[in-house]
ZADREN-975528 format. One record per residue (C-alpha): z, y, x; residue in three letters. Coordinates in steps of 0.001 Angstrom, whole numbers, padded with zeros to 6 digits, always signed. Each point is the difference from the previous one (the first is absolute). Example, Ala and Ser with C-alpha at 12.3 -4.5 7.8 and 13.67 -1.06 7.14 Angstrom:
<recs>
+007800-004500+012300ALA-000660+003440+001370SER
</recs>
This chain:
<recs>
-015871-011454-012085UNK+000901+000816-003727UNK+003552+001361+000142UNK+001880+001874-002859UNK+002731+002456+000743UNK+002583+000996-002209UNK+001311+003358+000225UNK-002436+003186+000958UNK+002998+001527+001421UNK+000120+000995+003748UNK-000103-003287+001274UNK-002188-001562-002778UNK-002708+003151+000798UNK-000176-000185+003282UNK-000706-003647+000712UNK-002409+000721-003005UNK-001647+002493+001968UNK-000167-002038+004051UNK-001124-003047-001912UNK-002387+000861-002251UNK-002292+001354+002933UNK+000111-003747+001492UNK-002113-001870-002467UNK+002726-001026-002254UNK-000051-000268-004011UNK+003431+002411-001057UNK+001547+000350-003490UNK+002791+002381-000015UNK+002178-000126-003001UNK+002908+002169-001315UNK+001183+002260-003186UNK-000848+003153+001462UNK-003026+000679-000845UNK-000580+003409+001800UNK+001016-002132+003139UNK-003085-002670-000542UNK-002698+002524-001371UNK+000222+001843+003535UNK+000210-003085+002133UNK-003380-000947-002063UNK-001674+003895+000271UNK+000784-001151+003968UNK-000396-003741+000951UNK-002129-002582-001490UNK+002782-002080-001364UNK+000476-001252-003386UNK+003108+001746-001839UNK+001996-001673-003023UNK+002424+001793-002384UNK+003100-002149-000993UNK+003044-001484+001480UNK-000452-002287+003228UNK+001950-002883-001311UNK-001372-001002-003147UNK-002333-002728-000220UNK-002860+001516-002058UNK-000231+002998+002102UNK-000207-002514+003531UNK-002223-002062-002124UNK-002220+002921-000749UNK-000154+000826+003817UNK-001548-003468+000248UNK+003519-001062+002021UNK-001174-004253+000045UNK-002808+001783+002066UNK+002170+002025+002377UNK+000360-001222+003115UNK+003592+002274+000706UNK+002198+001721-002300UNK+001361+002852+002162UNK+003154+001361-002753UNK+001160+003718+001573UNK+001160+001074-003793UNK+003383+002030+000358UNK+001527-002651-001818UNK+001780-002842+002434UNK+000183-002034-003304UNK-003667+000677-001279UNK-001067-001025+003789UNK+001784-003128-000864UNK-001074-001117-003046UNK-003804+000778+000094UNK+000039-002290+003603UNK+001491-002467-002342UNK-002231+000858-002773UNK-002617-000498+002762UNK+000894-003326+001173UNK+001074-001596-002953UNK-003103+000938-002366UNK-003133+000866+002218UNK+001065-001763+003243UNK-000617+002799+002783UNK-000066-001148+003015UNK+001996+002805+001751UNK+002380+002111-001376UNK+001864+003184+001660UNK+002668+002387-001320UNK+001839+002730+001142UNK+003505-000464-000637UNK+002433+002654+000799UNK+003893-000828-001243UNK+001987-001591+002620UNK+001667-001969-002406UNK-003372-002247-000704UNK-000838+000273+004225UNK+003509-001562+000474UNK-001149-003101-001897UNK-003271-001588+000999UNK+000589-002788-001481UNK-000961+001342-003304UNK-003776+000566+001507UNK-001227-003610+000675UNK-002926-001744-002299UNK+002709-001804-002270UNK+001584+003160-000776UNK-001561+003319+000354UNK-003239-000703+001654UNK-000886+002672+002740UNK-001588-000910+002847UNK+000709+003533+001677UNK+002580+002487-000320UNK-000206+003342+001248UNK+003090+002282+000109UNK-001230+003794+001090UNK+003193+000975+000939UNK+000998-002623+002374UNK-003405+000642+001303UNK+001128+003688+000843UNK+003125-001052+001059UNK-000936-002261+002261UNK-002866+002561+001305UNK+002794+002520+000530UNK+002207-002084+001865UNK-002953-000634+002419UNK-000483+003663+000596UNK+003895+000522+000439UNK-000331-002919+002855UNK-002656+002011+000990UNK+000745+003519+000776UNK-003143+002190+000724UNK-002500-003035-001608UNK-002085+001468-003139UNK-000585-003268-001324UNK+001303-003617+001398UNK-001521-003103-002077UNK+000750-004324+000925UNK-002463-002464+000331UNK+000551-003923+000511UNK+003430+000325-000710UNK+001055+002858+001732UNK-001629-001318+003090UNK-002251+002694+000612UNK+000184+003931-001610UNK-002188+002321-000284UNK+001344+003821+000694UNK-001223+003696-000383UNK+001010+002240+001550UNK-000955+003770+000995UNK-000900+000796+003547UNK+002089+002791+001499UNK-000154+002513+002500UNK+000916-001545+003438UNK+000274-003749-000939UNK-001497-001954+002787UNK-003330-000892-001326UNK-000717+002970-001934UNK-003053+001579+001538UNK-000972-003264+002389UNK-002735-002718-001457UNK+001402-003548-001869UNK-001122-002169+002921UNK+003002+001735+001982UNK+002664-001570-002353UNK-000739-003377+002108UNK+001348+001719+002785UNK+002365+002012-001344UNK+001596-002956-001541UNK-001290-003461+001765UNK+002795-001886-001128UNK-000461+000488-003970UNK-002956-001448-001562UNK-001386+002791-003188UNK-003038+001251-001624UNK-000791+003539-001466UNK-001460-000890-003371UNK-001075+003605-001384UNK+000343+003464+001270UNK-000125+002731-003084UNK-000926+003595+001287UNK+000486+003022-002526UNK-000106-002657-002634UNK-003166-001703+001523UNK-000084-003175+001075UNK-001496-000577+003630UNK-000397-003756+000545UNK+002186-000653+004026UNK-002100-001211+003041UNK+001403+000021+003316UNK-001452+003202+001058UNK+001658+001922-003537UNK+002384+002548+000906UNK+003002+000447-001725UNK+000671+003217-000716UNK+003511+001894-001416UNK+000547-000029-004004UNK-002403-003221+000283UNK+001100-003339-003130UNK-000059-002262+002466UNK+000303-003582-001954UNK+000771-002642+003045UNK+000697-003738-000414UNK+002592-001994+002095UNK+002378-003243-000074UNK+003485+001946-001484UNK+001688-000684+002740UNK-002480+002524+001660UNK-000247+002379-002455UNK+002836+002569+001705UNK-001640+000275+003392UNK-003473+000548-001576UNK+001203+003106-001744UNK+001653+001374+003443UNK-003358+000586+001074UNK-001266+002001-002766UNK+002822+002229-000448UNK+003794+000376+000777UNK+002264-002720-001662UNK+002270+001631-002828UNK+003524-001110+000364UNK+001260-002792-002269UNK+000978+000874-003451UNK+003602-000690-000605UNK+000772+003014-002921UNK-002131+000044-003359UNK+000459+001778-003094UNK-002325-000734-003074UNK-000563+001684-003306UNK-000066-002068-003109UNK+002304-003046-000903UNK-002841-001797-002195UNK-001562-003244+001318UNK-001147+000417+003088UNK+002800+002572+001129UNK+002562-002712-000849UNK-001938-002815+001398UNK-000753+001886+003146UNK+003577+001151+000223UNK+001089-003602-000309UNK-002079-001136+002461UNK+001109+002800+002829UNK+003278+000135-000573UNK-000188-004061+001174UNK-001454+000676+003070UNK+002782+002643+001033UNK-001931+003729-000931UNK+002316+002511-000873UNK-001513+000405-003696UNK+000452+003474-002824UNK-001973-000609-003072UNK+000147+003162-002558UNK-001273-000383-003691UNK+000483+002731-002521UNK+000843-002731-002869UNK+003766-000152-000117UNK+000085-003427-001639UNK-002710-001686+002647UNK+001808+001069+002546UNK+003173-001335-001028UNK-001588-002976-000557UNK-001678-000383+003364UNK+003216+001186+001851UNK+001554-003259-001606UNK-002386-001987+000949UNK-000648+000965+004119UNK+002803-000428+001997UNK-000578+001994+003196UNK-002755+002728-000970UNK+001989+003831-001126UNK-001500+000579-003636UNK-000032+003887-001213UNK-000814+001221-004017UNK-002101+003077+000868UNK-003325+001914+000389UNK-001498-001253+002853UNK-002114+003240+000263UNK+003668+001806+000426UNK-000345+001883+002691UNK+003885+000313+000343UNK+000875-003652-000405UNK-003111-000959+002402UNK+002173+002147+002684UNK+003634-000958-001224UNK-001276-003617+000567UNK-001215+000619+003291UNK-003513-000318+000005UNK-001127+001668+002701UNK+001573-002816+001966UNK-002047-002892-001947UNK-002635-001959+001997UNK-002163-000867-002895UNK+000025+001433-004021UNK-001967-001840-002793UNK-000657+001168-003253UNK-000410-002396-002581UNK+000264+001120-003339UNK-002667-000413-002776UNK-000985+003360+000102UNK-002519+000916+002542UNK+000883+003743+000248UNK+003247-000368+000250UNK-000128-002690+002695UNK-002601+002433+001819UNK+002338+003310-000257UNK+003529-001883+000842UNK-002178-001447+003616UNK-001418+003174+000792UNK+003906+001627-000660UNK+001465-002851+002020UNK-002560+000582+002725UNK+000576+003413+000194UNK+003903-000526+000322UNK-000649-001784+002498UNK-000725-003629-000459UNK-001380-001749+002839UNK-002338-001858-001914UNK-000964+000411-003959UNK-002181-002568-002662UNK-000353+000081-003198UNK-001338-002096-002820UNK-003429+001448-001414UNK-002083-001893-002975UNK-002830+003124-000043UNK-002372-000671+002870UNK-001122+003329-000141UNK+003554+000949+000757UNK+000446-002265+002740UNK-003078+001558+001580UNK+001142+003359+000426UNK+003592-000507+001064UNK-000186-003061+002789UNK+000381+001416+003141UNK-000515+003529-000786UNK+003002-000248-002148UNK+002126-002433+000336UNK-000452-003249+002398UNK-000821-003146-002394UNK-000869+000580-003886UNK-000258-004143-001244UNK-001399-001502-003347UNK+001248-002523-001690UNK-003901-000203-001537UNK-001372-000666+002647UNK+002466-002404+001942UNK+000309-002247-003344UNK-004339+000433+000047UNK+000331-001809+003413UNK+002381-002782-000909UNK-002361-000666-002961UNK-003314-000257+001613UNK+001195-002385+002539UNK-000112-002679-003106UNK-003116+001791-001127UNK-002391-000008+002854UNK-002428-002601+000191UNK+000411-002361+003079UNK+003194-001505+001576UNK+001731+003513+000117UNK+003917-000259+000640UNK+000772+003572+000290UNK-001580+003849-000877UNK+001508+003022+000988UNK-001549+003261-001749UNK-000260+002664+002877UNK-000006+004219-000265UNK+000411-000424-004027UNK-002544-002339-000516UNK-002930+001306+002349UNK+000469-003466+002320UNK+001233-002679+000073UNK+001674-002986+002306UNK-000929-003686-000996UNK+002075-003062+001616UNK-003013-003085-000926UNK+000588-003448+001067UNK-004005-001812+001784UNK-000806-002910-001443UNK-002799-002292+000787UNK-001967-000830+002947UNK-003069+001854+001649UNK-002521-001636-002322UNK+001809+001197-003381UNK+001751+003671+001246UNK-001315+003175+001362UNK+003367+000605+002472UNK+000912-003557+000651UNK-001144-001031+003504UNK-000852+003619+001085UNK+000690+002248+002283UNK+001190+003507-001842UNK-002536+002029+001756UNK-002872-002706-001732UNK+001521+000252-003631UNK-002255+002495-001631UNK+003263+002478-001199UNK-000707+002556-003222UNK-000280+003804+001635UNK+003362+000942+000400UNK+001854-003477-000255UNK+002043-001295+003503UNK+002003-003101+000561UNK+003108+001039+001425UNK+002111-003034+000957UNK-000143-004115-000822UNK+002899-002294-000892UNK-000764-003137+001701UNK+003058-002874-000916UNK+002453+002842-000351UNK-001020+001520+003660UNK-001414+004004-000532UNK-003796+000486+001960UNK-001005+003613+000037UNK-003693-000282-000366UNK-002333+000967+002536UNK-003584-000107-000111UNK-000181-004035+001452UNK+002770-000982-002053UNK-001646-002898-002135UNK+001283-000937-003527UNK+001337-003374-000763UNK+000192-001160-003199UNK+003497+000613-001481UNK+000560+002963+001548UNK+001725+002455-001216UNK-002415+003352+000437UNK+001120+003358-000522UNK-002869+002540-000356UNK-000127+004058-001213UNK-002590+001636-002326UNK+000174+003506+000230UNK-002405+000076-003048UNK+001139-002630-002882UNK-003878+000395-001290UNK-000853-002774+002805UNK+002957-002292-001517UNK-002277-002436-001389UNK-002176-000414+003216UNK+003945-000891+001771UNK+000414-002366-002721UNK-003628-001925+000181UNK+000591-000577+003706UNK+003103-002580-000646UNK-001295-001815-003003UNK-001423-002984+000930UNK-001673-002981-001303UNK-001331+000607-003275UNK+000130+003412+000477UNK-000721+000368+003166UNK-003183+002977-000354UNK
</recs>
């Protein structure tokens, strides 16, 4: 696939770097031209110096070749106009942008193919929100992604000290639990991945990644360590985007909501704006207002400024205060590395959650939804079987006969909106919804091969 990205940013480098490993023809443009020299000393990707929106610098990346414009510039209004560019002069087929203001999400009107032609938009910070909110719903859950719709969800969580099925083997769930159908996808051990069979033991400190209808979800964690209590009281650092939007969204579902931003002019602004959440001007690494506010009697604290080390520090000060629960936003994966769960509980990325919203339109095959898992090491992939057993590898198979990549499992099937764990006879019918895990994203392309069909059926 030939596919130019604008913007060698975070976002723009990173989707650079998982996709040009998969056989795929990159150009990378932006003005920096530090930023593209080192993506080029890297990756073998093509690099162009010059603004992403005009036309002889799209036309020099060959754009009436491309076969997706991917526009992750910094620039809401250069991610507009080069899609348009993009349409209106080479004809793209695909276009995506990362669009960021509120003010442009509010109106999607503007993005249809007789006005501003997009064909996906990806906001990163309703992405986090909406992550966030998860966990909150969550308590104790590392990680909690949807598939078909919310149907089905697939959770981390750590194993702890006396939860029920920490030391016994997997096959004892079933009896543990014969009421609720779920499926242990991927077990990471000191950071190693150990592929689950039904003799595996679970051990304490074990990522145990487990699949389940969401209505199950709740009872599955019970037996891998002691439910936290619900989270009812939250306090967040940083009124920008997502603080406001995640603020918003609590405070409508009855939390009792503090947001703190040092900017005395944002935070006037947001208190206008929310109606039920307490907004404080301050250092949120204030020892003395942490305490004055209480927050040693907070369930859950999220920092989520723009400045890693800051977000980091206030946590690790909330958690020591006595916060039941701390996260914090992190762009440096080497920094999210060393501080979850040694540090502080859940370190997220915007990188790599927008990565995984953008692949899902990127992989090859009928692939509705990908979920990038432990910063990018694995990842989750919702893909739809087409075909029949003379033009598909999985179509008309059982799972244990469909020859799966090393490390890959099918987790669950959504069958005309009804959630199948898979088990080893479960056989695939073509439509379904299949939700598999790669603990190794090199064996991507062998996941994607297996549901094309037809044509490209190898």
């Amino acid at each position: 696939m030939k596919i130019i990205i604008l913007g060698a940013g975070q976002v723009g480098a990173s989707v650079a770097e998982t996709l040009a490993g998969e056989a795929n023809d990159i150009t990378i443009i932006d003005q920096n031209e530090a930023l593209l020299r080192n993506l080029q000393d890297r990756l073998d990707v093509k690099t162009i110096v010059g603004h992403a929106a005009h036309p002889e610098v799209l036309e020099q990346a060959a754009a009436e070749d491309a076969d997706l414009i991917l526009a992750v510039t910094n620039s809401d209004e250069t991610n507009m106009v080069a899609c348009q560019i993009a349409s209106t002069l080479f004809h793209t087929p695909t276009k995506i942008a990362r669009i960021r203001a509120a003010g442009y999400m509010a109106h999607p009107q503007i993005f249809r193919p007789d006005a501003i032609p997009i064909d996906v938009i990806i906001s990163p910070e309703q992405i986090i929100t909406d992550q966030i909110q998860r966990l909150i719903e969550h308590p104790g859950a590392l990680q909690v992604l949807d598939f078909a719709d919310g149907e089905i969800q697939l959770v981390a969580i750590r194993a702890y000290y006396g939860g029920p099925l920490v030391g016994h083997e997997l096959r004892d769930l079933r009896e543990h639990m014969p009421k609720v159908d779920t499926r242990v996808a991927a077990i990471y051990r000191r950071d190693r991945a150990i592929i689950p069979e039904g003799h595996t033991v679970i051990e304490a400190d074990d990522e145990v990644f487990f699949i389940a209808a969401t209505r199950n979800i709740r009872a599955v964690m019970s037996e891998l360590r002691k439910l936290d209590k619900p989270v009812k009281r939250i306090m967040m650092a940083g009124a920008g985007n997502i603080g406001y939007r995640l603020a918003s969204a609590l405070e409508q579902k009855s939390y009792v909501v503090k947001l703190i931003d040092h900017n005395p002019g944002r935070a006037r602004r947001v208190s206008e704006l929310l109606h039920e959440t307490v907004v404080l001007q301050g250092d949120a690494s204030d020892e003395e207002l942490l305490a004055s506010e209480n927050i040693d009697n907070m369930d859950v604290f999220c920092a989520l400024t723009n400045d890693d080390e800051a977000n980091i520090l206030s946590a690790m000060l909330a958690k020591r205060l006595g916060a039941r629960r701390v996260m914090a936003l992190v762009n440096r994966t080497a920094y999210a590395d060393l501080i979850q769960s040694s540090v502080l509980d859940i370190a997220f990325s915007p990188k790599q959650a927008t990565i995984g919203s953008l692949l899902a339109h990127i992989r090859r095959g009928d692939v509705v939804a990908v979920h990038s898992l432990r910063r990018g090491a694995a990842e989750a992939i919702e893909a739809i079987a087409h075909g029949d057993p003379a033009s598909s590898q999985v179509v008309g198979k059982a799972i244990s006969e469909i020859k799966l990549p090393e490390g890959a499992t099918i987790g669950a099937l959504v069958r005309d909106g009804e959630v199948l764990i898979a088990h080893h006879d479960t056989v695939i019918r073509s439509e379904d919804h299949v939700i598999l895990f790669v603990v190794d994203k090199r064996f991507i392309p062998q996941v994607e091969r297996l549901f094309q069909v037809g044509v490209t059926f190898i």
